[in-house]
C-alpha positions in Angstrom: 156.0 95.7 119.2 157.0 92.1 118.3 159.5 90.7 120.7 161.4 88.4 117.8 162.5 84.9 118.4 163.0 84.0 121.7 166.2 82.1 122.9 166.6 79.0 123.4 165.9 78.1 127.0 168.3 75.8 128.8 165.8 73.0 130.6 165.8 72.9 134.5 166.4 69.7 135.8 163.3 68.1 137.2 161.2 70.7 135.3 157.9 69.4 133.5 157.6 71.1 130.1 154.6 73.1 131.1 156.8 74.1 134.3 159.6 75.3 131.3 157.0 77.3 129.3 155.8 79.2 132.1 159.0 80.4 133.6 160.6 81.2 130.3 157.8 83.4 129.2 158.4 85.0 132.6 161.8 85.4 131.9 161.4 86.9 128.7 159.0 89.2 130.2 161.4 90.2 132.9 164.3 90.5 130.4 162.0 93.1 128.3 161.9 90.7 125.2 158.0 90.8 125.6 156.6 93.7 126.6 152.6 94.8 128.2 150.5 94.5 124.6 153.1 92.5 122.4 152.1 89.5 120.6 153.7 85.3 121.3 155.0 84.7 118.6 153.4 81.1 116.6 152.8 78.3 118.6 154.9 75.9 116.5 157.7 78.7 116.5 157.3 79.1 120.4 157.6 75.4 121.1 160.3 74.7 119.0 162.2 77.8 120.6 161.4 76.5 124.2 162.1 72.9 123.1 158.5 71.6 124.3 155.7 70.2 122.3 152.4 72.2 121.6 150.3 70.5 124.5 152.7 71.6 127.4 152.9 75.2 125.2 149.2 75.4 125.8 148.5 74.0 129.5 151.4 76.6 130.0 149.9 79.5 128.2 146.4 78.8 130.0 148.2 78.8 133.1 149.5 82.0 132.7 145.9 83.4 131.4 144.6 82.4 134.9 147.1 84.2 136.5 146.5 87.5 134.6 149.9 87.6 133.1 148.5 86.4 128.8 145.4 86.9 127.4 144.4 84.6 124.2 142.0 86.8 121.6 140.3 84.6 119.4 141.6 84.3 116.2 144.6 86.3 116.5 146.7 85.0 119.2 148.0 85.4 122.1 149.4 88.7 124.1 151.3 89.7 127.5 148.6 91.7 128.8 148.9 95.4 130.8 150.3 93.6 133.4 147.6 95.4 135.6 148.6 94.7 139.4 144.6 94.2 140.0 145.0 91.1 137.4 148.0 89.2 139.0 147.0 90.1 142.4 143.3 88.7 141.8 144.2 85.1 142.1 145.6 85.4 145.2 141.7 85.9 146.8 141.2 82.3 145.8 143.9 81.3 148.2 142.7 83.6 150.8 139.4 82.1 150.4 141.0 78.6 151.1 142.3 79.7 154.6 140.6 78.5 158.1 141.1 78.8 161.7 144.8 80.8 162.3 145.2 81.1 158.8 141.7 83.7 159.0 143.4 85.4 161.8 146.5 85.7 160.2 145.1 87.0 156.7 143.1 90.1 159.1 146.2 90.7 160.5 147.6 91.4 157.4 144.9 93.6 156.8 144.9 95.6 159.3 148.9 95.9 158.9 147.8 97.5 155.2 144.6 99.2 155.2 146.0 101.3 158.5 148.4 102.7 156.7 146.4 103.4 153.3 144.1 105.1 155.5 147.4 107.3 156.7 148.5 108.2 153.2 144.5 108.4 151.8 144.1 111.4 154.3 147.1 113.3 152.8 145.9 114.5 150.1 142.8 112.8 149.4 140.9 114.5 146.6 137.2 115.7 147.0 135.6 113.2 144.7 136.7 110.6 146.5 135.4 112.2 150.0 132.5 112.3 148.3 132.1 108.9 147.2 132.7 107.6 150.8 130.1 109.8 152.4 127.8 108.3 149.8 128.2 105.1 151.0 128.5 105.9 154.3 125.1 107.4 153.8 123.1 104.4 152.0 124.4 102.3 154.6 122.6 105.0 157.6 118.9 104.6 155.7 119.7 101.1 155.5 120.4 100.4 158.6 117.3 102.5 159.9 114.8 100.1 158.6 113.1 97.5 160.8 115.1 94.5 159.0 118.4 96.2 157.5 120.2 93.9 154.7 123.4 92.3 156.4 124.5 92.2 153.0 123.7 95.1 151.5 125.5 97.2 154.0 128.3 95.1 154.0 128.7 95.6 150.7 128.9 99.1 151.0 131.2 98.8 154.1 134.0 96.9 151.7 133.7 99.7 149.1 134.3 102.2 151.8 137.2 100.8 152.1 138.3 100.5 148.5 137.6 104.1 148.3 140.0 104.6 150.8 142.7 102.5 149.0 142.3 104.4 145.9 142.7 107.4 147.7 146.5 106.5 148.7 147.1 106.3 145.3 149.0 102.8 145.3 147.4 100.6 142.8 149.6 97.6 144.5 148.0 98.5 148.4 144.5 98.5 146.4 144.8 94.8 144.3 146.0 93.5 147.9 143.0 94.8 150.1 140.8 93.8 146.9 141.9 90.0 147.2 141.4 90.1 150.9 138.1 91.7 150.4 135.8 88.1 149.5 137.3 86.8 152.9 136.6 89.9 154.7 133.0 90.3 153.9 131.8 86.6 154.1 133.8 86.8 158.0 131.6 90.6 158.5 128.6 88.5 157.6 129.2 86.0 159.7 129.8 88.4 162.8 126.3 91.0 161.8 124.3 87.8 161.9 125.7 86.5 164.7 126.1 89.9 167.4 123.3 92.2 167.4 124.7 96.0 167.0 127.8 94.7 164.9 126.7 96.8 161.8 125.9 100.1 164.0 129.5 99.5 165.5 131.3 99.3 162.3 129.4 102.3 160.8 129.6 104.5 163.6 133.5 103.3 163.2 133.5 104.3 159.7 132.0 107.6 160.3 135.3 108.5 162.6 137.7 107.4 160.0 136.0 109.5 157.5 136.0 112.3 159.5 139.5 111.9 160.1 139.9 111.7 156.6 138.1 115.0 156.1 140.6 116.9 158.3 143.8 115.2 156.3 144.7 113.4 159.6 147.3 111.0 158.7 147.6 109.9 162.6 144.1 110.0 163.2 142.8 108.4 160.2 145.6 105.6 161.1 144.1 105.2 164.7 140.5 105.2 163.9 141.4 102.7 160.8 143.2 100.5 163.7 140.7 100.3 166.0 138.0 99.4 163.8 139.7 96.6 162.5 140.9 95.4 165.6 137.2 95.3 166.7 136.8 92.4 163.9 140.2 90.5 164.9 138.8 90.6 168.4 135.4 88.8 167.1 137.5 86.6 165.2 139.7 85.4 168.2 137.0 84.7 170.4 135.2 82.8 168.2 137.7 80.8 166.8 137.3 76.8 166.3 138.6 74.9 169.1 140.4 71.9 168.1 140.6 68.5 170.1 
């Protein structure tokens, strides 16, 4: 559906003319005038509608792309995209990668906060495939850890998508872009911890083992607890090892 001819914006004082272009398109995106799938209309008919010149139109427009909220399709323009909460959400693991000393704490906090209670409303009604999918991985991660020199990051790796399963299992596509942005952070900091304290791998899987089984009997307030205490075995590792500064 084309959106027509946007209105005239009226410029925010202080505002560069890239700043303009992004928040108008939001706006006309919040306002319905552009829609999930509809097309910008013309760059020169854009900029003239937004009062900008073309350059600002574009920086604006890229900017947007990285965020997840336009996609530019060679040749034929530009379009809002599905507005998929896994695409805006994604940029936010770059910040998450960025943080360091309370900031790490404070982002597994978080965490924990969310992924207990996905793990409560997962083991509601949880559907077989998905149980299914979890024991799998689960069960990769018990043959791998049974060789004489297990991959740290091999089982971590299945560890983190343990734990998506588990978000898409709640159902809440929101809860599952969240815990998927914290994810980059959460396995580099798991590495760090498997290399650095012998058993750390058998104690998270023997951890995930209980949650699944909790999961198994549609245990809200079990799955919740296990979920917790496994976390909080990670926060734990994170406050005692945490940089001391001068």
């Amino acid at each position: 559906m084309s959106p027509g001819k946007p209105a005239v914006q009226t410029r925010i004082a202080g505002a560069s003319q890239t700043d303009v272009v992004v928040q108008s398109i939001r706006q006309m995106i919040i306002d319905g005038r552009l829609r999930p799938g509809d097309r910008l209309p013309i760059e020169r008919d854009l900029a003239a509608a937004l009062g900008v010149s073309r350059n600002p139109l574009r920086e604006g427009v890229r900017a947007l792309s990285i965020m997840g909220v336009l996609e530019t399709r060679q040749g034929d323009g530009t379009y809002v995209t599905k507005l998929d909460p896994s695409m805006l959400l994604a940029p936010m693991g770059f910040v998450v990668d960025l943080q360091t000393g309370d900031g790490t704490h404070h982002l597994h906090v978080v965490r924990r906060i969310l992924e207990t209670e996905v793990a409560a409303l997962a083991a509601r009604d949880i559907a077989a495939d998905k149980l299914a999918a979890a024991e799998d991985l689960l069960r990769r991660n018990e043959s791998e850890l049974a060789l004489p020199d297990p991959d740290h990051e091999t089982v971590i790796e299945n560890d983190i998508a343990f734990h998506r399963v588990i978000a898409e299992a709640a159902g809440n596509p929101v809860l599952t872009a969240l815990i998927d942005a914290l994810g980059g952070r959460t396995m580099r900091d798991r590495l760090r911890r498997s290399i650095a304290e012998p058993g750390a791998d058998e104690t998270a899987h023997r951890e995930h083992l209980l949650i699944l089984a909790a999961l198994s009997s549609h245990d809200p307030d079990r799955a919740r607890t296990r979920m917790a205490a496994h976390l909080f075995t990670v926060e734990d590792y994170l406050l005692e090892h945490r940089p001391t500064t001068n």
